[in-house]
LUMMAR-72312 format. One record per residue (C-alpha): residue number from 0; x, y, z; residue in three letters. Coordinates in pm, 1 decimal, decimal comma. Layout:
BEGIN
[NUM; [X; Y; Z]; "ALA"]
...
% end
This chain:
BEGIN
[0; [13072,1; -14850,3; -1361,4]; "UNK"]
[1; [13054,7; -14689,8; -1066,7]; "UNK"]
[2; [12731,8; -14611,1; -868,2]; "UNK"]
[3; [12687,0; -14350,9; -626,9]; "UNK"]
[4; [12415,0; -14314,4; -348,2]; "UNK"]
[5; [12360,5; -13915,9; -228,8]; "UNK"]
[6; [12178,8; -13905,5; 121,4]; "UNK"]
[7; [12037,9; -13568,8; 142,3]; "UNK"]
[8; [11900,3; -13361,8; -107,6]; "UNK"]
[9; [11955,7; -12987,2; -5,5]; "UNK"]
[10; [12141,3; -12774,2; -163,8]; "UNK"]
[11; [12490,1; -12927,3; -106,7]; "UNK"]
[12; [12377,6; -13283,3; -173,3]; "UNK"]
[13; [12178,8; -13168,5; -487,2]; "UNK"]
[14; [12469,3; -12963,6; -616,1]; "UNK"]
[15; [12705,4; -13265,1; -556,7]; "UNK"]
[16; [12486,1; -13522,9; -685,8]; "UNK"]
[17; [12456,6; -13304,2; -997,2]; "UNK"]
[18; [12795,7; -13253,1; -1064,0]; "UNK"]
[19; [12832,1; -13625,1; -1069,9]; "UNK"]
[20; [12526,2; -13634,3; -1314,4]; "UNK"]
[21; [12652,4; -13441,1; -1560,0]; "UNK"]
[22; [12985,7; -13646,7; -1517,3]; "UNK"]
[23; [12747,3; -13983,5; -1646,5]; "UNK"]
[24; [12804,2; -14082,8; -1318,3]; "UNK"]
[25; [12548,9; -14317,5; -1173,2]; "UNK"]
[26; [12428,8; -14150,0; -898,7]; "UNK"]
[27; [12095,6; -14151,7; -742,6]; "UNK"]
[28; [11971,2; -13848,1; -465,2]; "UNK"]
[29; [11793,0; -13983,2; -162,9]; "UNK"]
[30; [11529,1; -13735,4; 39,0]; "UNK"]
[31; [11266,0; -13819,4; 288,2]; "UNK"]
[32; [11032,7; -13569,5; 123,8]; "UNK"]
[33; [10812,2; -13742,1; -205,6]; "UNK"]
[34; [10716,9; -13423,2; -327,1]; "UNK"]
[35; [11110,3; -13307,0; -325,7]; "UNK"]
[36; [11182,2; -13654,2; -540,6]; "UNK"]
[37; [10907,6; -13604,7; -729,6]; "UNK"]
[38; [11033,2; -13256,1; -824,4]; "UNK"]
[39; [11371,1; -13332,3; -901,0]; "UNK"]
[40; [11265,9; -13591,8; -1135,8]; "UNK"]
[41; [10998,6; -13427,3; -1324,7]; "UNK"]
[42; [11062,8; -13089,6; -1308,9]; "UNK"]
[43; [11457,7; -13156,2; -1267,4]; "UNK"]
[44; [11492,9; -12827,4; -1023,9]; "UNK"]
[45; [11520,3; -12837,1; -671,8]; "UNK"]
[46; [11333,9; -12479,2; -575,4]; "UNK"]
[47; [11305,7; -12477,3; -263,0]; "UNK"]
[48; [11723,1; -12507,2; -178,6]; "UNK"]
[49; [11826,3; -12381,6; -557,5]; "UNK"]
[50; [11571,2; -12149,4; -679,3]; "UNK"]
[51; [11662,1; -12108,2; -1035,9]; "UNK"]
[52; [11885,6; -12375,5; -1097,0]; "UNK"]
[53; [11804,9; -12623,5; -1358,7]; "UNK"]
[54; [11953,2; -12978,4; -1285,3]; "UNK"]
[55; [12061,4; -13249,5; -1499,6]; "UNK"]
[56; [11800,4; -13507,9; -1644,1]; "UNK"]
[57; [12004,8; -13784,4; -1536,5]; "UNK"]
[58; [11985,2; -13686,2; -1164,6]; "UNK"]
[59; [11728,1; -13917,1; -1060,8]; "UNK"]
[60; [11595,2; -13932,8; -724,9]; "UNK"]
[61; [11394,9; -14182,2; -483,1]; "UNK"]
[62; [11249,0; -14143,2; -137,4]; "UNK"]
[63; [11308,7; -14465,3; -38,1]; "UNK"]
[64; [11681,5; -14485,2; 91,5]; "UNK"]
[65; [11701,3; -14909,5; -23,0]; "UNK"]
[66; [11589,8; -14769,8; -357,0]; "UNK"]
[67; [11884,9; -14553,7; -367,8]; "UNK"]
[68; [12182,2; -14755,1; -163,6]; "UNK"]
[69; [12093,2; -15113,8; -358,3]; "UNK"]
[70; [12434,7; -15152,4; -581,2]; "UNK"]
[71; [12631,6; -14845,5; -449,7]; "UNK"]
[72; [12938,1; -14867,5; -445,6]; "UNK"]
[73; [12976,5; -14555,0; -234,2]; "UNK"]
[74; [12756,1; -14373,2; -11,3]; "UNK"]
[75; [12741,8; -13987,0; 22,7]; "UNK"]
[76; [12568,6; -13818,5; 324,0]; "UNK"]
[77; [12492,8; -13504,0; 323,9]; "UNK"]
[78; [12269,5; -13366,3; 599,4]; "UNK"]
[79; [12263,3; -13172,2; 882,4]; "UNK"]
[80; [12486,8; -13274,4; 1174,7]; "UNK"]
[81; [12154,4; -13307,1; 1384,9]; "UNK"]
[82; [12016,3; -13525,5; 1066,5]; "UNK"]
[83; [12318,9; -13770,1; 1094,1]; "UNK"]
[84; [12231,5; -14025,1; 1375,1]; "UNK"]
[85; [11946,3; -14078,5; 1226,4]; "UNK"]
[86; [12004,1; -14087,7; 889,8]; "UNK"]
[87; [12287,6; -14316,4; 959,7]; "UNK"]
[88; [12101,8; -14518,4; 1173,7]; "UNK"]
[89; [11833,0; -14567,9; 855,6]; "UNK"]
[90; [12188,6; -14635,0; 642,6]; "UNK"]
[91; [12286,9; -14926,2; 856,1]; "UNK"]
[92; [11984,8; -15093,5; 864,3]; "UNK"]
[93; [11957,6; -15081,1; 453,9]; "UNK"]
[94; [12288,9; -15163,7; 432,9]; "UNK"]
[95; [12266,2; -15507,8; 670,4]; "UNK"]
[96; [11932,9; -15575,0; 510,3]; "UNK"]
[97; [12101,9; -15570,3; 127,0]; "UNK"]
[98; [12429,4; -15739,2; 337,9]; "UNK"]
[99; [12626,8; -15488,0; 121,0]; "UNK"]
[100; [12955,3; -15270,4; 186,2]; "UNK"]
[101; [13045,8; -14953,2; 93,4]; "UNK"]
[102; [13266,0; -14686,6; 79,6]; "UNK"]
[103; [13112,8; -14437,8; 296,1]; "UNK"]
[104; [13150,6; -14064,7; 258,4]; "UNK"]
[105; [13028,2; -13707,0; 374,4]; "UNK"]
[106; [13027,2; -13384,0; 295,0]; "UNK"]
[107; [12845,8; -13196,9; 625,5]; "UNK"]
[108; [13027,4; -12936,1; 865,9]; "UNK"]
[109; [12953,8; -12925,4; 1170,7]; "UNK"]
[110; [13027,7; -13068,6; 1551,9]; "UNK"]
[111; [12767,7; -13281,0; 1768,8]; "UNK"]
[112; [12654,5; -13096,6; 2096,8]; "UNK"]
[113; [12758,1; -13224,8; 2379,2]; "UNK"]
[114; [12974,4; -13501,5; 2263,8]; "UNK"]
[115; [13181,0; -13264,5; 2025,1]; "UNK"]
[116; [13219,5; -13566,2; 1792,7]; "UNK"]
[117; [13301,8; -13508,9; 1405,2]; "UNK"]
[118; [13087,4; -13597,8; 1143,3]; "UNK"]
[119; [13275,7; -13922,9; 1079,9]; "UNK"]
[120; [13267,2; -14012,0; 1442,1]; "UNK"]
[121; [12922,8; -13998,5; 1463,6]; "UNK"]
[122; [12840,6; -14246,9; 1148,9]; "UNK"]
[123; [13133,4; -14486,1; 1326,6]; "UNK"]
[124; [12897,2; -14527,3; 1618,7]; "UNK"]
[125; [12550,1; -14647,6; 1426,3]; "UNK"]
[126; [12688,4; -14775,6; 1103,8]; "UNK"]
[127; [12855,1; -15115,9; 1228,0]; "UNK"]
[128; [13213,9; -15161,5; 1057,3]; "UNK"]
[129; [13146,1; -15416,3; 852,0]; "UNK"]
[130; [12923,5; -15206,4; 626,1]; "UNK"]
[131; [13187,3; -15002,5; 505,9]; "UNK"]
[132; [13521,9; -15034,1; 384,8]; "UNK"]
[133; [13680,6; -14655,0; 405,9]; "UNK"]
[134; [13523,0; -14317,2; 555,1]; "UNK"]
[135; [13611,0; -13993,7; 324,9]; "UNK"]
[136; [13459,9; -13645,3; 354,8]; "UNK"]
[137; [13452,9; -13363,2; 113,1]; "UNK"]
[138; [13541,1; -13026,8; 241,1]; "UNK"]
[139; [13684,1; -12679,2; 118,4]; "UNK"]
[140; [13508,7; -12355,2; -36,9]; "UNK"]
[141; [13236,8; -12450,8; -203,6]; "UNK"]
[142; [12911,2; -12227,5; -197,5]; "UNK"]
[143; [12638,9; -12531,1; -362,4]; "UNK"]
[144; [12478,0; -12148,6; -556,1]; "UNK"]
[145; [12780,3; -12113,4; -774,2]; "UNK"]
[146; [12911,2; -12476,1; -815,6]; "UNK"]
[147; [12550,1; -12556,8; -956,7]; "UNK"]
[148; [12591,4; -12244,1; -1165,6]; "UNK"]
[149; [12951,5; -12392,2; -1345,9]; "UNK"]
[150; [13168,8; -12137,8; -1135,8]; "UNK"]
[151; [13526,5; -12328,2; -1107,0]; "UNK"]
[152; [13572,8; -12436,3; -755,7]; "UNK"]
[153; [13842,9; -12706,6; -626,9]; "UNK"]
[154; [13758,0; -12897,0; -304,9]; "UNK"]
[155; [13952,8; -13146,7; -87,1]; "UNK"]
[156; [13900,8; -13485,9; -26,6]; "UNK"]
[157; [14004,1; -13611,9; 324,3]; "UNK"]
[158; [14064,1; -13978,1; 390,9]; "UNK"]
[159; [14314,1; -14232,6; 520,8]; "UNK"]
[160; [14218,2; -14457,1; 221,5]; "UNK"]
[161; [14402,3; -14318,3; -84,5]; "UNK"]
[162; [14167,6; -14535,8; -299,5]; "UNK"]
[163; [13865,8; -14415,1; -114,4]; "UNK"]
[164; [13918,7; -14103,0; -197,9]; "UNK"]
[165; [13973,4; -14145,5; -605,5]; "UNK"]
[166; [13641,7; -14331,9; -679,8]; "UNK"]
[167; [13470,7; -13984,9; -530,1]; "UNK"]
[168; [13752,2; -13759,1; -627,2]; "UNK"]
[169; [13729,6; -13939,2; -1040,6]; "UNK"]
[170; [13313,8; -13910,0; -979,6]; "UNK"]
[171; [13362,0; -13553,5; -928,5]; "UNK"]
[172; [13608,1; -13417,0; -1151,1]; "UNK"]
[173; [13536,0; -13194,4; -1429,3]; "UNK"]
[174; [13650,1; -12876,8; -1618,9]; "UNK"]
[175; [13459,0; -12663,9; -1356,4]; "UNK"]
[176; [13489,9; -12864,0; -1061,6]; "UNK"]
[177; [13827,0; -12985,5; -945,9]; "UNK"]
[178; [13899,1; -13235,8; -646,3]; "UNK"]
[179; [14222,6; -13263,0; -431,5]; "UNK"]
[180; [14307,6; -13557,5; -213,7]; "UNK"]
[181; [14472,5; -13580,7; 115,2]; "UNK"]
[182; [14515,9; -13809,5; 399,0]; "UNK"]
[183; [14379,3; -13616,8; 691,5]; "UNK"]
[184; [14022,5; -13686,1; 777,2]; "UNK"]
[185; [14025,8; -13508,9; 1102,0]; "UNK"]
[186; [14205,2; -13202,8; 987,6]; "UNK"]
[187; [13947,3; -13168,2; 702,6]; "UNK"]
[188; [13679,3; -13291,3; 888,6]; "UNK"]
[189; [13801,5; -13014,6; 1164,2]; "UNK"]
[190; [13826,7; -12694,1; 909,0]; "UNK"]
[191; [13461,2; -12733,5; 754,4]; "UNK"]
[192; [13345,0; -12714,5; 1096,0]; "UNK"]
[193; [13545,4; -12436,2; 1254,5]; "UNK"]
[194; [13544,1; -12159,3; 992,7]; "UNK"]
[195; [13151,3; -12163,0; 1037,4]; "UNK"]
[196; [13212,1; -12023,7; 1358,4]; "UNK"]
[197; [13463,1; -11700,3; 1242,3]; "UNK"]
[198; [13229,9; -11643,9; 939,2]; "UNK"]
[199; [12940,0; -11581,5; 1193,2]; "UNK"]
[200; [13177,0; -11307,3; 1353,9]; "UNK"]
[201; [13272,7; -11176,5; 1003,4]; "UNK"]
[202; [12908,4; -11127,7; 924,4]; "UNK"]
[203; [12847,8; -10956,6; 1228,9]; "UNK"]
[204; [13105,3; -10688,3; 1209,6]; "UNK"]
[205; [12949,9; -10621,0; 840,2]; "UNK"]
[206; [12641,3; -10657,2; 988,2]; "UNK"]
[207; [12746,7; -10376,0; 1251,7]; "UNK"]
[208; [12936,4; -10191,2; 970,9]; "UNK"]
[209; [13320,7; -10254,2; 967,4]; "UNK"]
[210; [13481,4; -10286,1; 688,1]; "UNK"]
[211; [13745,5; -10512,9; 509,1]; "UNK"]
[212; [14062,0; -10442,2; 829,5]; "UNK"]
[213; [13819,5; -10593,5; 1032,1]; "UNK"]
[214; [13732,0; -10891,1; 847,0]; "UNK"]
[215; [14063,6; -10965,8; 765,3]; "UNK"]
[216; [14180,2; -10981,5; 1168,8]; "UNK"]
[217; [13878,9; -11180,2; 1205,6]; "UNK"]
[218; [13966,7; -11418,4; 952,4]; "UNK"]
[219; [14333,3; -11442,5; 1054,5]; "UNK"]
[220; [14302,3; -11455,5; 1418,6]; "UNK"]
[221; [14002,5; -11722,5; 1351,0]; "UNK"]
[222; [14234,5; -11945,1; 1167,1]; "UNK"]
[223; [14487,6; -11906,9; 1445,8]; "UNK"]
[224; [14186,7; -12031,8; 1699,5]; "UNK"]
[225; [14090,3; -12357,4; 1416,9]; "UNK"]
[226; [14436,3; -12415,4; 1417,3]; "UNK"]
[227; [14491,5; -12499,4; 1804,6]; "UNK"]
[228; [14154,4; -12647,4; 1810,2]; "UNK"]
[229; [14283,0; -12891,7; 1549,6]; "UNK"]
[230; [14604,3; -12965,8; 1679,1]; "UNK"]
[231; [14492,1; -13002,6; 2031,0]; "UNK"]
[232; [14253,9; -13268,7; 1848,8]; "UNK"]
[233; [14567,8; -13446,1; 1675,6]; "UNK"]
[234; [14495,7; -13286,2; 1301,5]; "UNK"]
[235; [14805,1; -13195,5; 1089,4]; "UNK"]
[236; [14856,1; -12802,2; 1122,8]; "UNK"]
[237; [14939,7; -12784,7; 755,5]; "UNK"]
[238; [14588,4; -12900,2; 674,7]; "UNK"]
[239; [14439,2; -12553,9; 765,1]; "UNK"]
[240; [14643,5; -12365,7; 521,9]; "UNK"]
[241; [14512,4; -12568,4; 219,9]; "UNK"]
[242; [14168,0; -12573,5; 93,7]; "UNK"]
[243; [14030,8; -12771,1; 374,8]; "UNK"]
[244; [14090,7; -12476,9; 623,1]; "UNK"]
[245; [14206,3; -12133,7; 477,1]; "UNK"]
[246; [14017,9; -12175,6; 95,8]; "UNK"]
[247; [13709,3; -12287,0; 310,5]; "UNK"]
[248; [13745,4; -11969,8; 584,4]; "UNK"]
[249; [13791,9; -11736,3; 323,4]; "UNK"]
[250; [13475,3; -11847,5; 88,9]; "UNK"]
[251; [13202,2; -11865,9; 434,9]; "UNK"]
[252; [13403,1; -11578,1; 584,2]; "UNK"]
[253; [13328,3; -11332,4; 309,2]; "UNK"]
[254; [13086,6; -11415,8; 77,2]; "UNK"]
[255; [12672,1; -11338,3; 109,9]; "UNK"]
[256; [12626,5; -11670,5; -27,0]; "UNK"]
[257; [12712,2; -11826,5; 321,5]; "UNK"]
[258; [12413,3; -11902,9; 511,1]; "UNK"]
[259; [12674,4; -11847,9; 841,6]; "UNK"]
[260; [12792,5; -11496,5; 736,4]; "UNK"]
[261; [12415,7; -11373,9; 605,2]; "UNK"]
[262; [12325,5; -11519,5; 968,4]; "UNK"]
[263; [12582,9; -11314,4; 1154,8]; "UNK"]
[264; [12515,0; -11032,4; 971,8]; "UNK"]
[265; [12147,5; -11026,4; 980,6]; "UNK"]
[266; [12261,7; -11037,4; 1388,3]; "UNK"]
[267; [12527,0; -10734,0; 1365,9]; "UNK"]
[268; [12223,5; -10547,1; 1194,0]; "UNK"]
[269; [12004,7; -10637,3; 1526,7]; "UNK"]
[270; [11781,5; -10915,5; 1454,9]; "UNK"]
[271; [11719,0; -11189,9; 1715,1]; "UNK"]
[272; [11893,8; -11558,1; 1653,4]; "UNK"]
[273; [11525,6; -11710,2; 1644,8]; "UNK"]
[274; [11415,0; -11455,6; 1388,2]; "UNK"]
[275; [11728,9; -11519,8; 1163,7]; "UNK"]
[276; [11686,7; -11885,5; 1183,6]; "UNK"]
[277; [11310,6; -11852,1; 1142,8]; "UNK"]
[278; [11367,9; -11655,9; 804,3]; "UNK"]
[279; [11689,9; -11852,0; 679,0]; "UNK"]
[280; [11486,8; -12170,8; 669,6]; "UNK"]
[281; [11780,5; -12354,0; 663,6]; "UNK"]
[282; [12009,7; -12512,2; 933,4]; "UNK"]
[283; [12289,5; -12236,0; 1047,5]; "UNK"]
[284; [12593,4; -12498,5; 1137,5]; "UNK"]
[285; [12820,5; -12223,1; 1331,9]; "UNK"]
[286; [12506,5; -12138,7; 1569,9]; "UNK"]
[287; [12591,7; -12497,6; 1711,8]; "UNK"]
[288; [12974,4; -12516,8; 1624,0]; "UNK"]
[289; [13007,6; -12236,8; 1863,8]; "UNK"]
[290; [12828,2; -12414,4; 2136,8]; "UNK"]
[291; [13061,6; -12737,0; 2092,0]; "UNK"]
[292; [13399,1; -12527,8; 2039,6]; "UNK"]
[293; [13311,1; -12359,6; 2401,9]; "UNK"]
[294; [13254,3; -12632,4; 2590,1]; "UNK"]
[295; [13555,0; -12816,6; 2426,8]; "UNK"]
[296; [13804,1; -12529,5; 2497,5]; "UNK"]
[297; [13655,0; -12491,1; 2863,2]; "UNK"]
[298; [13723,2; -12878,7; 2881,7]; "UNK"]
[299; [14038,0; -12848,1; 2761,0]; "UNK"]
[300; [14179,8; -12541,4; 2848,9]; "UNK"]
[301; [14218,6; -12378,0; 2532,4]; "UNK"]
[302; [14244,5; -11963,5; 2534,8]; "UNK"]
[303; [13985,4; -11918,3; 2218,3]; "UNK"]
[304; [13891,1; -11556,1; 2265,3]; "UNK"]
[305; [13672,9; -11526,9; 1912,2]; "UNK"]
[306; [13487,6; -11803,8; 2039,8]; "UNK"]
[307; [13371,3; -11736,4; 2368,6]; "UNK"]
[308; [13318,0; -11381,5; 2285,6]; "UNK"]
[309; [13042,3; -11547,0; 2023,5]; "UNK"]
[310; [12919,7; -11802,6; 2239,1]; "UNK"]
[311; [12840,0; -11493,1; 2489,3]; "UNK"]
[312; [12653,2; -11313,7; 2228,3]; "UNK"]
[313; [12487,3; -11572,8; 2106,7]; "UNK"]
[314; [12431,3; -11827,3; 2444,0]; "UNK"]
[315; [12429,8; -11554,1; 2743,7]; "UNK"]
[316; [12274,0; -11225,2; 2518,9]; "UNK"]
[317; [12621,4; -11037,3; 2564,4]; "UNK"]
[318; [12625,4; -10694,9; 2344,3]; "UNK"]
[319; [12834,0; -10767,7; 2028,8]; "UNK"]
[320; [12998,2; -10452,5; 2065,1]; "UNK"]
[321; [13130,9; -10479,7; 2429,0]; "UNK"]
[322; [13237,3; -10807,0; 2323,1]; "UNK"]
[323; [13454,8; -10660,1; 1995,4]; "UNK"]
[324; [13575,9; -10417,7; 2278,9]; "UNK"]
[325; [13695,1; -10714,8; 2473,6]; "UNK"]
[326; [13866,3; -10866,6; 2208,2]; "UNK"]
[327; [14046,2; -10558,5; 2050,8]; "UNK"]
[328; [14170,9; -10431,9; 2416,7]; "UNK"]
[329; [14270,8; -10778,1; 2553,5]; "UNK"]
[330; [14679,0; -10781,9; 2666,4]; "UNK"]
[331; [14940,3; -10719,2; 2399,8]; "UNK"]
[332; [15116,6; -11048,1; 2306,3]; "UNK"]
[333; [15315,1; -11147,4; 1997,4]; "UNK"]
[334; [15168,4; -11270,6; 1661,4]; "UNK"]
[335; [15162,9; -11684,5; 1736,1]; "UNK"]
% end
C-alpha cells in the first residue's frame, strides 16, 4: 500500500491530504505547529485555514517531519515558496537520516525572488538527488474551500516520470476529484505561478468597479503574457491552454475564493498592500510573482505590459488607474 507524506498543513495541503484520506490512502499531514496537529487529530478540523470544514478521521497528523516521512513512498510539499528552502532543507536531512528515497512532489505556486527559480528548482538545490527518484507537481483550478467541500474539480499532474505521476494521480482520484497527467513540469510548474499575477489585476479592476469586458481582456491578454513567459522559459505553449494554465487563470482570475483576486480587489477598493496582507493572514503568492516576472522580463527583454503596470502599482506606488490608462491607450497592434 502506498504511503503518502503531506508537508504543510494549510489549506491546500489539508485539503489534499484529505482527499487522499477519504481515498484510504495512507497519508500522514506534517506542520511545525503542535497545537495545529493536535487539532487535526482530535478535533479533525483545521479552523484556522478551513473554518467549517470537517476532515476525515483517518487524516492523522504529526509535528515531527521523521514521524511523518518514515515509510513514504512519496513526499508532498506544500508550503509557501518562501517556506520551501527550508522546509526542504529539514526534508533532506530526514530523508539521509532514514537513508530512504522518494518520489518527491509539490503542489505550491509561486517564483523565488531574485533567483526566479520554480518550485521544483528550488527543492533540486537542498534535497541531494539521491533522495528522490522523480519530481511531480500538482497544478490547475483548484480553490482548497470547495474541493474540501466535495465540489468536482480536475487538476493536472506535471512530471517527466509517467509513473511518478500515477502513484499521486491513483492517490487522488475520486468521484469528486479528478487528476490528469502530463509530461511538462515546467509548463505546469510555470501556469500556477503566472495566473496569480493577472488574478491580482482582475481583482483590482472589480475592486475599482469594472465589470465582466474588463476581466475578460485581463484574463486573455494575461494568458498571452504567461504564455511568452513560458516559452521564453522552454515550456510547451499547449500547456497553458489546458488545466495547468487557462482552467487555473480562469478559477484565481474570477472567483472570491482566491486569496490573489480578494487581495487585488481589496487594493482596487483603496486599501494599502500591508493592510491587505495584514488582514488576509495568509501568504498572497502574486504579490511576489510580480516582483520575479519583472525582473525576469527586464532580464530578458520580454514586452509584458500587465506586469509591469502591476509591479508599478504595487513596487513604485503608481495610481492603478493611470496605469489601466496606459495599458488600454498603448499602440494598436494585431491580436498575437
Amino acid at each position: 500500500m502506498t504511503k503518502i507524506a503531506v508537508l504543510g498543513a494549510g489549506s491546500w495541503g489539508t485539503a489534499l491530504a484529505n482527499t487522499m484520506a477519504i481515498n484510504d490512502v495512507d497519508v500522514q499531514i506534517w506542520s511545525h505547529r503542535a497545537d495545529q496537529v493536535e487539532e487535526i487529530n482530535q478535533q479533525h478540523t483545521n479552523e484556522k485555514y478551513l473554518p467549517g470544514a470537517q476532515l476525515s478521521p483517518k487524516l492523522q497528523a504529526a509535528a515531527d517531519m521523521t514521524t511523518a516521512v518514515k515509510g513514504a513512498d512519496l513526499v508532498l510539499v506544500v508550503v509557501p515558496t518562501k517556506a520551501i528552502r527550508t522546509v526542504g532543507e529539514q526534508l533532506a536531512a530526514v530523508l539521509t537520516s532514514l537513508n530512504q528515497q522518494v518520489i518527491l512532489a509539490h503542489a505550491t505556486k509561486g517564483l523565488e525572488q531574485g533567483t526566479h527559480l520554480r518550485i521544483s528548482e528550488m527543492l533540486r538545490e537542498v534535497v541531494p538527488a539521491e533522495r528522490y527518484s522523480a519530481l511531480t507537481v500538482v497544478s490547475g483550478p483548484s480553490h482548497a474551500e470547495d474541493v474540501i467541500k466535495g465540489d468536482l474539480t480536475a487538476v493536472s499532474i506535471g512530471a517527466t516520470d509517467k509513473a511518478a505521476a500515477g502513484v499521486l494521480q491513483a492517490a487522488l482520484a475520486n468521484q469528486h476529484f479528478r487528476p490528469y497527467t502530463n509530461q511538462d513540469l515546467l509548463g505546469s510548474e510555470l501556469g500556477g505561478a503566472l495566473k496569480n499575477i493577472i488574478a491580482l489585476g482582475s481583482g483590482m479592476l472589480i475592486g475599482l468597479g469594472y465589470g465582466v469586458n474588463a476581466q475578460a481582456a485581463l484574463l486573455t491578454r494575461g494568458l498571452v503574457e504567461m504564455r511568452e513567459v513560458g516559452q521564453k522559459m522552454g515550456a510547451q505553449p499547449e500547456t497553458f491552454l489546458g488545466l495547468a494554465g487557462i482552467g487555473d487563470l480562469i478559477v484565481t482570475g474570477m472567483s472570491p475564493n482566491s486569496r490573489n483576486f480578494r487581495a487585488g480587489r481589496a487594493l482596487g477598493q483603496g486599501q494599502q498592500l500591508e493592510q491587505v496582507q495584514a488582514e488576509m493572514g495568509m501568504v498572497i503568492e502574486g504579490v511576489n510573482t510580480v516582483k520575479a516576472v519583472y525582473e525576469y522580463s527586464q532580464a530578458n527583454h520580454l514586452d509584458l505590459p500587465i506586469t509591469t503596470a502591476l509591479y508599478r502599482v504595487l513596487y513604485e506606488g503608481a495610481d492603478i488607474e493611470k496605469q489601466i490608462t496606459s495599458l488600454m491607450t498603448r499602440p494598436l497592434k494585431a491580436e498575437d
